[in-house]
N, C-alpha and C positions, 0 to 999 in steps of 0.2 A: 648944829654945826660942830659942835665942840666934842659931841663922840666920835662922828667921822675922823677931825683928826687926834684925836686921843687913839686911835687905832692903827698900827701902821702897817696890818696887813689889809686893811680896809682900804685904807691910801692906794697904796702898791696894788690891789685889786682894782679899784676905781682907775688909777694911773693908765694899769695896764689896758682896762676894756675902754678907756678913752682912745688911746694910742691905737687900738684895734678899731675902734671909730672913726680915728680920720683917716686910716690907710683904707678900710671899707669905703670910706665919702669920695677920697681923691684918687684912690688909685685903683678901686672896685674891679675893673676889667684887665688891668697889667699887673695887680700884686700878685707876687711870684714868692716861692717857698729861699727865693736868693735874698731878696727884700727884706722876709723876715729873721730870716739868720743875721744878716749886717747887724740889723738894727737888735736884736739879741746881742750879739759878738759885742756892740759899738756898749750897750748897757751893762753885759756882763765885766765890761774891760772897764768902764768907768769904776764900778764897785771892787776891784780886784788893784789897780793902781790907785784909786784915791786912798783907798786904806793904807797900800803901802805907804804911801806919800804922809798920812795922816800919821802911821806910825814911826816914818822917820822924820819927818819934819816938826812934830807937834809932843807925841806920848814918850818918845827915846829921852831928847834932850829935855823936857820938862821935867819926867820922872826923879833924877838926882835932888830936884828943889824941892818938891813935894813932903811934905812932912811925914813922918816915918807911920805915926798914927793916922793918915790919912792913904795912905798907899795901898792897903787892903781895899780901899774902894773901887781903886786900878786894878789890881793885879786877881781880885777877887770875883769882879762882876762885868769891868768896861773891858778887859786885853778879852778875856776869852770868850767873849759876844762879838765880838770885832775878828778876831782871829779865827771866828766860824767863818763870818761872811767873808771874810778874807781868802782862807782856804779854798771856800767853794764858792766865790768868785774867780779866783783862777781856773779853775777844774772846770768852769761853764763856759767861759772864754776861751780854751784853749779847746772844749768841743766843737763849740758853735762858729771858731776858727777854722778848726780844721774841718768840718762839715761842709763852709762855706766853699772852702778850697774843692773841696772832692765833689759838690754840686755844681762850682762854676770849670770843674775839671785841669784845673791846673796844678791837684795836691801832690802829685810825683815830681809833676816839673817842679815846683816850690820847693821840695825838700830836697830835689837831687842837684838844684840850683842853675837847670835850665837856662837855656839864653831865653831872655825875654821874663825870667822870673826871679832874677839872681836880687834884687830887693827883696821882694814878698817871702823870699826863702829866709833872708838874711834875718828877717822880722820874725820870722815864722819859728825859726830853731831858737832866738834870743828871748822868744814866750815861753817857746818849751824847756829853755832853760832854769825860766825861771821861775815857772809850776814843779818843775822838776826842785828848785830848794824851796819852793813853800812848804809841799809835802813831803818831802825827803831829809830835810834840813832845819829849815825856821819852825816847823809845827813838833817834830818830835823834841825839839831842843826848848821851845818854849812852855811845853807840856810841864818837863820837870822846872823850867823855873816860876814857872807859876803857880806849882804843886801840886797839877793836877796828876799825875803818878810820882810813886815816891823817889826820892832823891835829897842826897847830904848835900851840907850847903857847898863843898869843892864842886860836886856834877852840878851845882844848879850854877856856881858861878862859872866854870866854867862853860856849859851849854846857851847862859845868859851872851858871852863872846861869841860862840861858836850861829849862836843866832842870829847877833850884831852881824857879822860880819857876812853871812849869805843874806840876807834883809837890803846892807849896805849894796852887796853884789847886784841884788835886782834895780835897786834905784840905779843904778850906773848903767846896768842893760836896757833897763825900762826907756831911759833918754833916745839911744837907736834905735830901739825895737818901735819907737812910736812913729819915730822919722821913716822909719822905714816900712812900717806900715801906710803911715795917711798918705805917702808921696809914693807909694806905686798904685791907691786909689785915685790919684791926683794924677799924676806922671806915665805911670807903668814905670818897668825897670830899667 
């Protein structure tokens, strides 16, 4: 038992062919290629917000305490293992969204903000907002401060802010973007 979980793409493999097991067991005759997108979307969007969450609620404000001879353990090995999955947790989310959309055929309506889809849109751009500064913004900017391409310590302090502050932007989006996703699956718009 203990190499199983010693292994965490063994996990995540077992996780997954479980997950393919009960929709095989309970929904064998109605599972629909919509089904499995959500529930992708519903997965990829946990891994992509919890990180953020995890990085501003927990790695931001901890990081100042952290002793300076321990901080290479952060900035060395845990931010940019995190900030993979982080990255391309968005970039899966924001497919497997917008897939969703273009399979259950309301993705124009969504984006053009349609009557009848004027939430789901509203949710819909406030993702792609904020895909749009993970890789546009928070991932080039934390590159240099974490040194993984070179940079003096002014670009790394300042990209370190320029970070903060689109990082800070998604938590603040993230709050509507969730409301307005789970309550036009709950509601409509």
């Amino acid at each position: 038992m203990g190499k199983l979980f010693d292994n965490l793409w063994l996990v995540l493999g077992l996780g997954f062919a479980l997950a393919l097991g009960l929709m095989a067991a309970v929904h064998a005759e109605t599972l629909s290629a919509e089904a499995v997108l959500r529930w992708l979307h519903v997965f990829f969007g946990i891994t992509w917000i919890g990180l953020l969450y995890y990085f501003n609620f927990v790695q931001i404000p901890v990081m100042p305490t952290v002793p300076a001879e321990l901080k290479p353990g952060v900035t060395k090995y845990i931010a940019p293992k995190a900030l993979f999955y982080f990255r391309w947790g968005a970039a899966f989310t924001v497919l497997t969204g917008l897939t969703l959309a273009w399979v259950k055929n309301y993705l124009v309506e969504a984006l053009t903000f349609r009557s009848g889809f004027l939430l789901i849109g509203i949710g819909m751009w406030l993702a792609l907002i904020m895909a749009l500064n993970v890789w546009a913004i928070i991932w080039p900017n934390q590159q240099r401060v974490l040194g993984l391409v070179a940079a003096d310590d002014a670009s790394k302090a300042k990209s370190a802010r320029t970070a903060l502050v689109a990082s800070r932007t998604n938590v603040l989006l993230s709050i509507p973007m969730l409301y307005a996703m789970a309550t036009f699956q709950t509601l409509g718009s």
